[in-house]
N, C-alpha and C positions, 0 to 999 in steps of 0.2 A: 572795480571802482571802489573807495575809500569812503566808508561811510563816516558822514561828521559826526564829530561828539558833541553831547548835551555839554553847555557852560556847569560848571561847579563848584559854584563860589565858596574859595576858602578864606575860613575871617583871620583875623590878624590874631596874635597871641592878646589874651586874655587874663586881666587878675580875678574875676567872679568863680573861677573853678576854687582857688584854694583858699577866698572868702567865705563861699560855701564850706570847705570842708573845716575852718576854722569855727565856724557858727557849730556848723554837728559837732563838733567834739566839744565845745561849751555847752549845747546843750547835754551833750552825753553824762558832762562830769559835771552837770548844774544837778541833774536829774537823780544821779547819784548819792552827791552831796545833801542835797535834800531830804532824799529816804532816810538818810543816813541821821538826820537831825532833825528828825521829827518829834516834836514833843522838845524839846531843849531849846534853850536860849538863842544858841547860835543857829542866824539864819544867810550866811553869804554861798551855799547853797543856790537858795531863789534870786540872788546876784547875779549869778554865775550863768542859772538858768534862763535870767530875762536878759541878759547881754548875748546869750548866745542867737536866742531869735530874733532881736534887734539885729543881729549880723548876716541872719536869714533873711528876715525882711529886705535890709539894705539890698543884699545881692540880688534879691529876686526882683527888686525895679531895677538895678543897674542893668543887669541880665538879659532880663526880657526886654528894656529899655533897648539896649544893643539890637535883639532879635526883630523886633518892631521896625525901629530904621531903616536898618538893612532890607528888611520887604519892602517899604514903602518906597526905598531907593531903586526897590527893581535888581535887585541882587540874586533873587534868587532863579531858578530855572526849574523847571519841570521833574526834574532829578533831585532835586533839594527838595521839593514838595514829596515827594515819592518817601524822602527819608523821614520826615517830618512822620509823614500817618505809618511806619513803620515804628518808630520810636513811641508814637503815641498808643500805639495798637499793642507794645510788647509791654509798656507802663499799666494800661489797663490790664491786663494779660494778667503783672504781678499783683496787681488788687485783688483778682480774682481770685489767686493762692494767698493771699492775706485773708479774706475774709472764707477761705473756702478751710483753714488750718482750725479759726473759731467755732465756725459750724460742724466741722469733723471732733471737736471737744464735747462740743454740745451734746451731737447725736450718742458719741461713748458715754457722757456721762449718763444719759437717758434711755440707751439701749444695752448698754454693758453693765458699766459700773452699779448704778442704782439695781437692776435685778439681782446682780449677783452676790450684793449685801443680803440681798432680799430672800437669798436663798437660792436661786434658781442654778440650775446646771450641778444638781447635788453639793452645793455649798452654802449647807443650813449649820453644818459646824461651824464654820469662818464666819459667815455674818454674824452668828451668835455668839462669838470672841469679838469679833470689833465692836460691833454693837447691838445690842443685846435687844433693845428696844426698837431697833431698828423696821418701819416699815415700808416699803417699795411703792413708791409712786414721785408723780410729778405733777406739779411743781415742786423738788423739797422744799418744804416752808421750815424745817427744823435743823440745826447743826448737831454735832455729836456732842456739845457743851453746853445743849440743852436750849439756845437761842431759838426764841420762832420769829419770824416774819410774814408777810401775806402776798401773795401773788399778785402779779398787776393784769386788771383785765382788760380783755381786745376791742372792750368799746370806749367810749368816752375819747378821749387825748389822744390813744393810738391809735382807733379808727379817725378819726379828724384828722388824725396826719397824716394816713392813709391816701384817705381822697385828696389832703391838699399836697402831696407830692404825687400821684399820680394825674391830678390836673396841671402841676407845673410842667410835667414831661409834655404833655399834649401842647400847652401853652410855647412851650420852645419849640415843638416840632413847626408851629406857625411861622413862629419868628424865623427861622430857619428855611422854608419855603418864600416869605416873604421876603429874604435875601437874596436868593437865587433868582426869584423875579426882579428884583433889584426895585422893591418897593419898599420904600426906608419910612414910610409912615406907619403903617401898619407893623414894622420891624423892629421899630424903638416901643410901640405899642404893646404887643405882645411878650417883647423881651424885658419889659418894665413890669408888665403882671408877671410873669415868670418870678422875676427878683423879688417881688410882694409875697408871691406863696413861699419861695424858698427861706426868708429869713421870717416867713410867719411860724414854720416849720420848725424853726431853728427855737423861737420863744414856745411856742405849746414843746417843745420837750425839754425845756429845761422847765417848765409847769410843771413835767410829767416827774421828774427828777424831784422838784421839791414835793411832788405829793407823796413819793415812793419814803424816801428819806423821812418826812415830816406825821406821816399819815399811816402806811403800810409799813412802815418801819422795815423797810428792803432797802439796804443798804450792801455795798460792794463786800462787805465782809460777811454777809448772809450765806455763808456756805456756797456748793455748789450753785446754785441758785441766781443767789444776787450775785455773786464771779461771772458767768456767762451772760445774765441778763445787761449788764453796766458794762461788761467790753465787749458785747458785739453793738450795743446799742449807741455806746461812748463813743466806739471809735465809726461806725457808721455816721452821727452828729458829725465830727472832726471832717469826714468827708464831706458832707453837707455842707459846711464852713468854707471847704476851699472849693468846693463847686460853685457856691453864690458870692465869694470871691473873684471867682475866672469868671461867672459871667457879669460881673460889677464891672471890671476888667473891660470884657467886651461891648456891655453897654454903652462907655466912656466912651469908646474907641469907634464906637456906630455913630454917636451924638457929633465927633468928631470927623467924621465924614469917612471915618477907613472902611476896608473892604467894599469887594462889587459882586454880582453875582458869579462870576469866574473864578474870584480868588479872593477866599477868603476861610483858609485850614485854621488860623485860630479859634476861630469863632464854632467852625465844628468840630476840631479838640473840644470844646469845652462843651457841646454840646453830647457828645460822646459822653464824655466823662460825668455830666448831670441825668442820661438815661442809665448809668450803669451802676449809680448811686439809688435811681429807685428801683431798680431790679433787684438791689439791695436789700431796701426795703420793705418789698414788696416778702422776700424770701422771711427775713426778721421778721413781719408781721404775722406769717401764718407758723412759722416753726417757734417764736419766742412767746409770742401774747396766744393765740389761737390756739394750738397742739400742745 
């Protein structure tokens, strides 16, 4: 006997695929452009750059606007949901090689590099040709042109962030149980403090940026040092941004009556994607401020 097939809705063709790829390559050659004129008069560069994500933007409501409907039409089937948390699960996947290439920088500058200035493994000639004055430890607070800077410590601003991204997690895992019960008071509840800690998050580090800058004088040009501390911490932020973004997103779309307890993969996309950001976190905290 002849087993039926799952429905598999195919959407119609599509202009948001090479709106998108038109945005990246604005941005790519904003981004360029800019480096390129730093310090100089000319700035259509930062043109170039803000036109390209005004095109990101545009797309990403057209886009997900399409994606939206289409569910709520009933379009999709069991199989489409099936690809949805694969897609989402290989996306997460490559963040984890995004931030896992940082941390693999880190650890060589901190278990490789820095000793072996330092001397270690019979290379007290070599460090004593690159640099002379050179001594081994961590944080380096000194460059080889003689700049110091001061380390940022694990209390104050990055413990506060701490606790308040790891109560946001807990606060969404509510929200998210209280969907599945399909109790929407409690769900907008939860998912609203969630949103409160997540862009409180967002203000205490950019606090923490003007205290580093202003105060520590730890700046991204600070050597080794401030290099690793400002792009894992930078681009961990940036995640932040569009995780309290997707659940701003979801918010809307709860207040709005979508999702039930059966169905409702966007909502835990984004909730995925906000546990995996303070796992993030949580890793930055004890290898970047703490160790």
């Amino acid at each position: 006997m002849t087993q039926p097939y799952e429905k598999y809705y195919v959407p119609a063709q599509s202009i948001w695929p090479i709106v998108g790829a038109v945005g990246l390559f604005l941005i790519a050659m904003g981004a360029g452009f800019s480096v390129q004129q730093m310090g100089s008069e000319q700035s259509y560069g930062l043109w170039i750059l803000s036109c390209g994500f005004v095109v990101i933007v545009t797309m990403m409501f057209g886009w997900f606007g399409n994606v939206i409907q289409e569910s709520m039409d009933g379009l999709y089937s069991a199989q489409m949901d099936r690809s949805f948390r694969q897609g989402m699960s290989w996306f997460i996947f490559s963040e984890v090689m995004f931030f896992g290439a940082f941390f693999g920088a880190l650890f060589y500058a901190r278990m490789i590099a820095v000793p072996w200035l330092g001397g270690a493994g019979n290379n007290e000639m070599t460090g004593a040709v690159l640099w002379p004055e050179f001594t081994a430890m961590w944080p380096l607070v000194e460059t080889p042109g003689g700049t110091t800077t001061k380390a940022m410590g694990w209390y104050g601003l990055p413990l506060l962030n701490t606790v308040i991204l790891v109560i946001s997690s807990v606060t969404l895992h509510f929200a998210h149980v209280s969907l599945e019960k399909d109790k929407r008071g409690p769900l907008k509840l939860w998912l609203a403090i969630t949103l409160v800690l997540g862009f409180a998050f967002l203000f205490f580090q950019i606090e923490e940026y003007i205290h580093a800058y202003q105060e520590l004088g730890l700046r991204l040009d600070s050597g080794i040092y401030g290099n690793t501390f400002f792009l894992l911490t930078g681009f961990h932020g940036l995640h932040v941004t569009l995780g309290a973004i997707m659940l701003t997103v979801m918010f809307l779309r709860v207040l709005k009556g979508h999702f039930t307890g059966k169905s409702h993969f966007a909502f835990m996309a984004s909730s995925w994607y906000w546990h995996f950001v303070d796992v993030v976190w949580l890793c930055l905290f004890i290898f970047v401020y703490v160790l």
